[in-house]
C-alpha positions in Angstrom: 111.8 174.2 121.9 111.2 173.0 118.1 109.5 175.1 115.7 105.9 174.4 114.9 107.1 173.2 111.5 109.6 170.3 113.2 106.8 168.9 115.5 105.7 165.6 114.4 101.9 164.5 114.4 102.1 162.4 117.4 103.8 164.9 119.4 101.1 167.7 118.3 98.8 165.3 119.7 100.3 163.9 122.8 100.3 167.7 123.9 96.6 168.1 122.8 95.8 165.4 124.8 97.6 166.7 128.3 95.2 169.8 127.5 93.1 170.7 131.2 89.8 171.0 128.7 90.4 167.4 127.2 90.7 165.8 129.9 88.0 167.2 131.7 86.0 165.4 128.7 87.4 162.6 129.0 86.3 162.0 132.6 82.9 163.1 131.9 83.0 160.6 128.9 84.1 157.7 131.0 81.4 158.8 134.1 78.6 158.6 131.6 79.7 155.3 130.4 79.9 154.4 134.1 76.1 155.5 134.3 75.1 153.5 131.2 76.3 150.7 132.3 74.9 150.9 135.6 71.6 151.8 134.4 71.6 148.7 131.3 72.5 146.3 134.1 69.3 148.3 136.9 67.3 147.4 133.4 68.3 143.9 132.8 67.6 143.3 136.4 64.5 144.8 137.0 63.2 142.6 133.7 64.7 139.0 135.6 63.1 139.9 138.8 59.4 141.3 137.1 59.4 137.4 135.6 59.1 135.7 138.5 56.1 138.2 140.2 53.6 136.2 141.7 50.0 138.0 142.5 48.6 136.9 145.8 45.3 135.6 146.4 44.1 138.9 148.2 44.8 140.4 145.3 42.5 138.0 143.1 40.1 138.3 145.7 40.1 142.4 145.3 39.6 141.8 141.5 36.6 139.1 142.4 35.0 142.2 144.4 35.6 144.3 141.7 34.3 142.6 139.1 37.1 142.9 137.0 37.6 139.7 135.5 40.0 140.7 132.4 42.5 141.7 135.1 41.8 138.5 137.2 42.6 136.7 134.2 45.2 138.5 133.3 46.8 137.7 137.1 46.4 134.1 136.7 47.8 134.1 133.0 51.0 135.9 134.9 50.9 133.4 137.7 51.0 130.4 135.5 53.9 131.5 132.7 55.6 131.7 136.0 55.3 128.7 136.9 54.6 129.6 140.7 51.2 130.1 142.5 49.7 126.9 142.1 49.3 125.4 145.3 45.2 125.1 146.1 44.4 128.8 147.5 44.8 130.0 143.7 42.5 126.9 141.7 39.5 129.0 142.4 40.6 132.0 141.5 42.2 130.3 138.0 38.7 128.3 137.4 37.1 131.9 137.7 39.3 133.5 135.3 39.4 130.1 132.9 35.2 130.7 132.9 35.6 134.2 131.8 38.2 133.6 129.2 36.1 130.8 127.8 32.9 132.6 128.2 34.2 135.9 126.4 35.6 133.6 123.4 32.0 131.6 123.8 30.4 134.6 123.2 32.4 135.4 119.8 31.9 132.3 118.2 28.0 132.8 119.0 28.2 136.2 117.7 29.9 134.9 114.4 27.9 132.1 114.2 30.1 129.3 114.7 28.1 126.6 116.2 31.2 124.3 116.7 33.6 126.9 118.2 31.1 127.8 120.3 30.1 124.2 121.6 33.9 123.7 122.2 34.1 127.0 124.8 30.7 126.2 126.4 32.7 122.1 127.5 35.8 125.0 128.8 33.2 126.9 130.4 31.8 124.0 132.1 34.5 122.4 133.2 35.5 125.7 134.9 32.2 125.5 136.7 33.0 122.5 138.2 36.8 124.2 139.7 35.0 127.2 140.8 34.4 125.9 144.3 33.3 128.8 146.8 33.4 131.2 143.8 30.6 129.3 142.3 28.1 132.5 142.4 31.1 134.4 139.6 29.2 132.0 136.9 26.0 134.1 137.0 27.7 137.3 137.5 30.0 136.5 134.3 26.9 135.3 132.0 24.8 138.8 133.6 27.7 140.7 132.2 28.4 138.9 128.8 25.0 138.3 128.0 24.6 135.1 128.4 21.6 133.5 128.8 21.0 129.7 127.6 23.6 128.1 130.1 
């Protein structure tokens, strides 16, 4: 055997590196980059297949019951970015949520004063109205809510 003066640098590490402790890190290194990896790619996947969620009508009709109309619109603004849901069981639903939308920015631009915003989202709200089919009876529920009164 060669003194510890005669052993090169690469030798004092090649027989570090045969050491039971060092390579138990090393396989505990290389399983948690097995689990990152895993878990980025779970991540990435998760985000792909969330894009293309589509809410059901049942679901818009639970929020109809509910009266929550922020979340209604917030279901139809989801169903349109993904470009699926619009075959005719969901137009009433969407004219519902389209009347709210308008009516809550209607009810800004009254509150600020501005006659011509305001005109602008009254046209939206009606035009809504005329979409809302069955859901017709939403209109005076929405303007009870909002306060709105000369429509």
């Amino acid at each position: 055997m060669k003194s510890d003066q005669s052993v090169t640098w690469r030798e004092r590490i090649r027989n570090e590196m045969t050491h039971p402790g060092i390579l138990l890190l090393d396989l505990g290194i290389a399983a948690a980059c097995v689990v990152l990896i895993c878990s980025l790619v779970a991540v990435v996947t998760e985000f792909y297949e969330s894009r293309d969620w589509v809410y059901e009508a049942y679901s818009m009709f639970y929020r109809l019951e509910e009266g929550n109309y922020a979340e209604l619109a917030e279901m139809t603004w989801n169903n349109r970015m993904s470009g699926k849901g619009d075959d005719a069981d969901f137009q009433e639903y969407y004219a519902v949520a389209d009347y709210y939308e308008a009516a809550v920015s209607y009810c800004m631009s009254r509150d600020a004063k501005n006659d011509e915003e305001a005109e602008k989202w009254q046209a939206k709200m009606a035009d809504a109205v005329g979409r809302m089919g069955t859901f017709t009876a939403e209109k005076a529920k929405i303007d009870e809510m909002l306060g709105i009164t000369e429509n």
